[in-house]
VMD Tcl script that builds the backbone (N, CA, C; Angstrom):
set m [mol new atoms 228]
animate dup $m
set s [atomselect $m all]
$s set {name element resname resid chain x y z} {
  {N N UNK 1 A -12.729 -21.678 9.550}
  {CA C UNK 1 A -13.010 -21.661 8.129}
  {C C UNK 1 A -12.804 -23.067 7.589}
  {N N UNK 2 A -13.586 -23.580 6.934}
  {CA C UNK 2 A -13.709 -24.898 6.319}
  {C C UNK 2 A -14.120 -24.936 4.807}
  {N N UNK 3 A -13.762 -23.583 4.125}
  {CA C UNK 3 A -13.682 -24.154 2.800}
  {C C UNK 3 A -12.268 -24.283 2.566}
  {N N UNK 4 A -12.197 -24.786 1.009}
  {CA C UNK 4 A -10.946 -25.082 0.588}
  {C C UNK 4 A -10.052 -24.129 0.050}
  {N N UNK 5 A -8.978 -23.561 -0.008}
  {CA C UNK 5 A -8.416 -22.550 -0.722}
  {C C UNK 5 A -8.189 -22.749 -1.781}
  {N N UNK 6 A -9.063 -22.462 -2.495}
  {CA C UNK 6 A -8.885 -22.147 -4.067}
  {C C UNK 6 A -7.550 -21.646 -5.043}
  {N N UNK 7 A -7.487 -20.933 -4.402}
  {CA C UNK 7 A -6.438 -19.772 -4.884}
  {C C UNK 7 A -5.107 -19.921 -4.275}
  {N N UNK 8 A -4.965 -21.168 -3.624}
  {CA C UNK 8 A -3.483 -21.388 -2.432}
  {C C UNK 8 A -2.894 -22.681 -3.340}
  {N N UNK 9 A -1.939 -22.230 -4.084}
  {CA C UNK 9 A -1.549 -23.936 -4.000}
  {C C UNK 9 A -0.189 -24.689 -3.614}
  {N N UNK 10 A 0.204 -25.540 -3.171}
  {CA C UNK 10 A 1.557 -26.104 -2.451}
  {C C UNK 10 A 1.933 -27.000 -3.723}
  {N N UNK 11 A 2.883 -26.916 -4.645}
  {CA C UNK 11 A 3.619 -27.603 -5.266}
  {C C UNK 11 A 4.839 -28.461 -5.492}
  {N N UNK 12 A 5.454 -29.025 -4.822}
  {CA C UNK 12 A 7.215 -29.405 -4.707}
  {C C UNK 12 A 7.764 -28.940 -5.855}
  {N N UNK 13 A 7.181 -28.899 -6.951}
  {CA C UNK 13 A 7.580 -28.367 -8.148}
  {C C UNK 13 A 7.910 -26.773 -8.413}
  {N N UNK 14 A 7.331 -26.243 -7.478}
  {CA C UNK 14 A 7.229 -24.829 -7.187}
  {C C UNK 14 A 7.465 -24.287 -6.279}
  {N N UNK 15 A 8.604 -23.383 -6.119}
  {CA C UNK 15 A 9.528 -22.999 -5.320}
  {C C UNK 15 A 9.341 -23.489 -3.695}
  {N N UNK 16 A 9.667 -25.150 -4.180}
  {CA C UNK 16 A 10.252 -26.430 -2.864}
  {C C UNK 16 A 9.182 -26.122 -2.473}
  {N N UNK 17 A 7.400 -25.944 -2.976}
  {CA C UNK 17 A 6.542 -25.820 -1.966}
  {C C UNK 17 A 6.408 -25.312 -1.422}
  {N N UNK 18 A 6.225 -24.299 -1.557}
  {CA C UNK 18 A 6.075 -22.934 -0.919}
  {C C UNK 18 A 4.290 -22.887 -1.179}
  {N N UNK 19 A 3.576 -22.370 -0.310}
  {CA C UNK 19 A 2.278 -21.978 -0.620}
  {C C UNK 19 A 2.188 -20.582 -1.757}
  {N N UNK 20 A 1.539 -21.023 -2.372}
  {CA C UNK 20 A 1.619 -19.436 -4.057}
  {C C UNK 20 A 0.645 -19.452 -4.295}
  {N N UNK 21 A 0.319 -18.228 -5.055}
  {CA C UNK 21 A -0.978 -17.755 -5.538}
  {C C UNK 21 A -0.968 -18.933 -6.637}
  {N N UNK 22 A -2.324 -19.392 -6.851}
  {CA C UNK 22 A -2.648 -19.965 -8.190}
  {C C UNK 22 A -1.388 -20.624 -8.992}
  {N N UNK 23 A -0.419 -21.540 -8.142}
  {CA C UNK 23 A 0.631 -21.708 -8.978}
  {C C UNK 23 A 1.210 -21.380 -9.161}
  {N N UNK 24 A 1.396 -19.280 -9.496}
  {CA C UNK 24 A 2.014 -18.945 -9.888}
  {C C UNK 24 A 3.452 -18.924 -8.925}
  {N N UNK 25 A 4.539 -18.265 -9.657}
  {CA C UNK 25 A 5.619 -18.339 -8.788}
  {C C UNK 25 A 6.069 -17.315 -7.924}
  {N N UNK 26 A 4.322 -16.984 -7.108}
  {CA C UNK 26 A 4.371 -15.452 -6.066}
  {C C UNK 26 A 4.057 -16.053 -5.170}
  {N N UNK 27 A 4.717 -16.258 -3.792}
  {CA C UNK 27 A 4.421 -17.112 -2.474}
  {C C UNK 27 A 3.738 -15.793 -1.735}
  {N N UNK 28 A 2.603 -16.700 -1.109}
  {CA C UNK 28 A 1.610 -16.039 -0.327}
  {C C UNK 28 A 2.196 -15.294 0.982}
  {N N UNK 29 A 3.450 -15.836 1.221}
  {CA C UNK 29 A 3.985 -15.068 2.532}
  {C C UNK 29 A 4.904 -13.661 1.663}
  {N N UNK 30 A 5.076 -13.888 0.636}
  {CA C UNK 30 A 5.276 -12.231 -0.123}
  {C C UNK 30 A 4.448 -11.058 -0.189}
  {N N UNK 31 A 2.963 -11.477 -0.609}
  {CA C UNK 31 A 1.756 -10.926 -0.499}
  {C C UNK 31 A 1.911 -10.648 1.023}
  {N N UNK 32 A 1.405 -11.607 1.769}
  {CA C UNK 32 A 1.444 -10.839 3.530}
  {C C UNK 32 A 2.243 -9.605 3.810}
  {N N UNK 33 A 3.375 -9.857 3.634}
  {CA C UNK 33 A 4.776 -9.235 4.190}
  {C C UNK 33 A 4.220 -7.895 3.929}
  {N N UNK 34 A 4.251 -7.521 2.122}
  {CA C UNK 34 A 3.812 -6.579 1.474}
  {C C UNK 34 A 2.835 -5.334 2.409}
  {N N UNK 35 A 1.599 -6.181 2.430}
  {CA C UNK 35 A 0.450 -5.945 2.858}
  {C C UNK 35 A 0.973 -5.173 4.287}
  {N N UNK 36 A 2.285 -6.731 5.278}
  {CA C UNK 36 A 2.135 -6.076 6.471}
  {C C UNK 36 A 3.042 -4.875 6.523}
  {N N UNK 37 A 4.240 -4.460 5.634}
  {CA C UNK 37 A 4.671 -3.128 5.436}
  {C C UNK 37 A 4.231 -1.990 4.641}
  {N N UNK 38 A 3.066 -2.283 4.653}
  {CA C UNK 38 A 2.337 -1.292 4.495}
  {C C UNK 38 A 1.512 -0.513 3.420}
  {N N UNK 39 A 2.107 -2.251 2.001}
  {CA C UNK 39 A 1.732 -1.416 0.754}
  {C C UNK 39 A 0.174 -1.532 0.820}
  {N N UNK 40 A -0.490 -1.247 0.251}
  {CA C UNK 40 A -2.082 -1.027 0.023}
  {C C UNK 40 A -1.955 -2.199 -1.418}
  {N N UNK 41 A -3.892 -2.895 -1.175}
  {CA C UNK 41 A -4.200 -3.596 -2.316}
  {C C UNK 41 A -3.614 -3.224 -3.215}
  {N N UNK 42 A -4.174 -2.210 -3.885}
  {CA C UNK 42 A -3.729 -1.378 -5.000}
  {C C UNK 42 A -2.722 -1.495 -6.145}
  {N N UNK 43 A -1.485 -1.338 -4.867}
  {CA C UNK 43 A -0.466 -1.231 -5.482}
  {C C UNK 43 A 0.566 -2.394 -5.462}
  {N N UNK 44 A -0.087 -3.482 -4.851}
  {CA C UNK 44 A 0.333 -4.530 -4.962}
  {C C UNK 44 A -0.198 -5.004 -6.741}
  {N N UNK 45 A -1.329 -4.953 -6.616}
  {CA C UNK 45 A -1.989 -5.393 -8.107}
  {C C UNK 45 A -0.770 -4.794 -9.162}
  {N N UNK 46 A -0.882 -3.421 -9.019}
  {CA C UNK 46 A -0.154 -2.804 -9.726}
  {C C UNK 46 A 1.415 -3.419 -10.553}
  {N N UNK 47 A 1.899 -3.626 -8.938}
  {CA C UNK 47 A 3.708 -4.523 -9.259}
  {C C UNK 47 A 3.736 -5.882 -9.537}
  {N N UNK 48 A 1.970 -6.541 -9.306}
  {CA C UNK 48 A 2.205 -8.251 -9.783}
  {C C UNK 48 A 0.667 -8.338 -10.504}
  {N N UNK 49 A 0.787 -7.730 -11.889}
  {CA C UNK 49 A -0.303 -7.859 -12.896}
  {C C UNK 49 A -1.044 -9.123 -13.004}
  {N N UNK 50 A -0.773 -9.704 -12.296}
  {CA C UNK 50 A -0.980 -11.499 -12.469}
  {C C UNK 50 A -2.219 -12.199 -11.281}
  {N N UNK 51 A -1.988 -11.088 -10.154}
  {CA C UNK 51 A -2.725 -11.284 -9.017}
  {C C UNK 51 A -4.047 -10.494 -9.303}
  {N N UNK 52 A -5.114 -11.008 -8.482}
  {CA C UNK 52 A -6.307 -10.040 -8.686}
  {C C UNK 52 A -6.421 -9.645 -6.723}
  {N N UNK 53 A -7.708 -8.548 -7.228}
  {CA C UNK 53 A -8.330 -8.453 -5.276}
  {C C UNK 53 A -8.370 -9.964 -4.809}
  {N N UNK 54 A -9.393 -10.790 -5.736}
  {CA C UNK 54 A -9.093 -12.094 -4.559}
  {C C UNK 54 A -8.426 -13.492 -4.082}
  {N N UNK 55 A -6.939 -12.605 -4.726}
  {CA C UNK 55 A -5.530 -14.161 -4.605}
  {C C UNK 55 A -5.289 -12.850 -3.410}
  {N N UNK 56 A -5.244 -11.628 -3.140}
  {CA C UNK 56 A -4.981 -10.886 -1.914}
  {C C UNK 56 A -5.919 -11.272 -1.007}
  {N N UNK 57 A -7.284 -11.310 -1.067}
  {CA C UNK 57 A -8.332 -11.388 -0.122}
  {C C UNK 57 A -7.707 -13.031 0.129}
  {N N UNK 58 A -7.617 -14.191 -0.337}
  {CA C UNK 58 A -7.357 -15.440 -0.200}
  {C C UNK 58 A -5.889 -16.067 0.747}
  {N N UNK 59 A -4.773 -14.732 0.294}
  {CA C UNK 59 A -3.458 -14.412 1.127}
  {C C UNK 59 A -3.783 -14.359 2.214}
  {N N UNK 60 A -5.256 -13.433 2.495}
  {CA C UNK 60 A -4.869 -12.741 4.194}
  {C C UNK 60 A -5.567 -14.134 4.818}
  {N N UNK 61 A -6.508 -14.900 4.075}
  {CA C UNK 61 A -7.399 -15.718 5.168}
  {C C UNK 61 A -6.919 -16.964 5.259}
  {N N UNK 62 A -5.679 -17.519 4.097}
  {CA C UNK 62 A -5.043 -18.394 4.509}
  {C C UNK 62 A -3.836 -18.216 5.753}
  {N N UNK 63 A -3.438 -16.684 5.877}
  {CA C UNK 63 A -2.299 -16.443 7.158}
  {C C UNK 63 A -3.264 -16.588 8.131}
  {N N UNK 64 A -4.740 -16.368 7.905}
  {CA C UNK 64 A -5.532 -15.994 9.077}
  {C C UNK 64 A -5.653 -17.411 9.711}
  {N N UNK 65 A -5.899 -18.385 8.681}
  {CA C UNK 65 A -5.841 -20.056 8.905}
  {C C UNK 65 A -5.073 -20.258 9.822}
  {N N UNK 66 A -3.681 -20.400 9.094}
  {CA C UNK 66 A -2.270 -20.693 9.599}
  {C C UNK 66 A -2.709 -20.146 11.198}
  {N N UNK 67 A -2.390 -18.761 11.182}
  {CA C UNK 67 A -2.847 -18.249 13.157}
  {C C UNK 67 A -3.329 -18.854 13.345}
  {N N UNK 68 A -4.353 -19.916 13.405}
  {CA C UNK 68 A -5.055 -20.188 14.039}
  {C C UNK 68 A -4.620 -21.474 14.641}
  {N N UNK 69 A -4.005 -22.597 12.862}
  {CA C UNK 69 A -4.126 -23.834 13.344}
  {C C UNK 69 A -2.699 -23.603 14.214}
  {N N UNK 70 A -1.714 -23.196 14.213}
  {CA C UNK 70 A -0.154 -22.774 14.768}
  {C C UNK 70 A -0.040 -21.692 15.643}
  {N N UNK 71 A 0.984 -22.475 16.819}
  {CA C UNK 71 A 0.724 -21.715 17.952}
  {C C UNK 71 A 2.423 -21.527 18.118}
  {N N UNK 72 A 2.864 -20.581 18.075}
  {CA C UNK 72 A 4.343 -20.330 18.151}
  {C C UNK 72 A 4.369 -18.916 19.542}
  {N N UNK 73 A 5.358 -19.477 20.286}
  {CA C UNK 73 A 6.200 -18.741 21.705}
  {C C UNK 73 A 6.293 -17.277 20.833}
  {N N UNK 74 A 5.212 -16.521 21.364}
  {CA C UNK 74 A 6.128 -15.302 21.109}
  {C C UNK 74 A 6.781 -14.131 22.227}
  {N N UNK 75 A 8.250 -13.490 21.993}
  {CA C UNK 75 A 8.530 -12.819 22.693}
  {C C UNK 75 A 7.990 -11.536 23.523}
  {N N UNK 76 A 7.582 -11.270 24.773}
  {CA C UNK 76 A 7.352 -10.114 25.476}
  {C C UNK 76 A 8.033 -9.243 25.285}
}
mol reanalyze $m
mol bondsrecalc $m
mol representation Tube
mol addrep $m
């Protein structure tokens, strides 16, 4: 993938740089986590009025990035 993430932004100003939706002060590895225990779109929208479908759709394809460019030992 070679566009730019729109919707990702890295701030030092914002929590030490953390990657977040649009600035805001919701880090994209919160969204993942969410997602990967199991909550549904939905109801994520629901608990962070602030996010839309595509700062979620933008969450999964920047982790999808990350996999790709980062290669970390994982345990058997």
């Amino acid at each position: 993938m070679n566009k730019p993430f729109d919707r990702i932004t890295c701030d030092p100003r914002v929590l030490n740089g953390q990657a977040c939706v649009r600035g805001l002060r919701i880090p994209v590895h919160l969204v993942l986590d969410l997602l990967a225990s199991g909550e549904k779109p939905a109801e994520i929208l629901a608990d962070y009025p602030d996010l839309n479908e595509e700062d979620i759709k933008e969450c999964l394809e920047y982790g999808a990035w990350l996999a790709r460019e980062e290669s970390f030992p994982v345990s058997a």
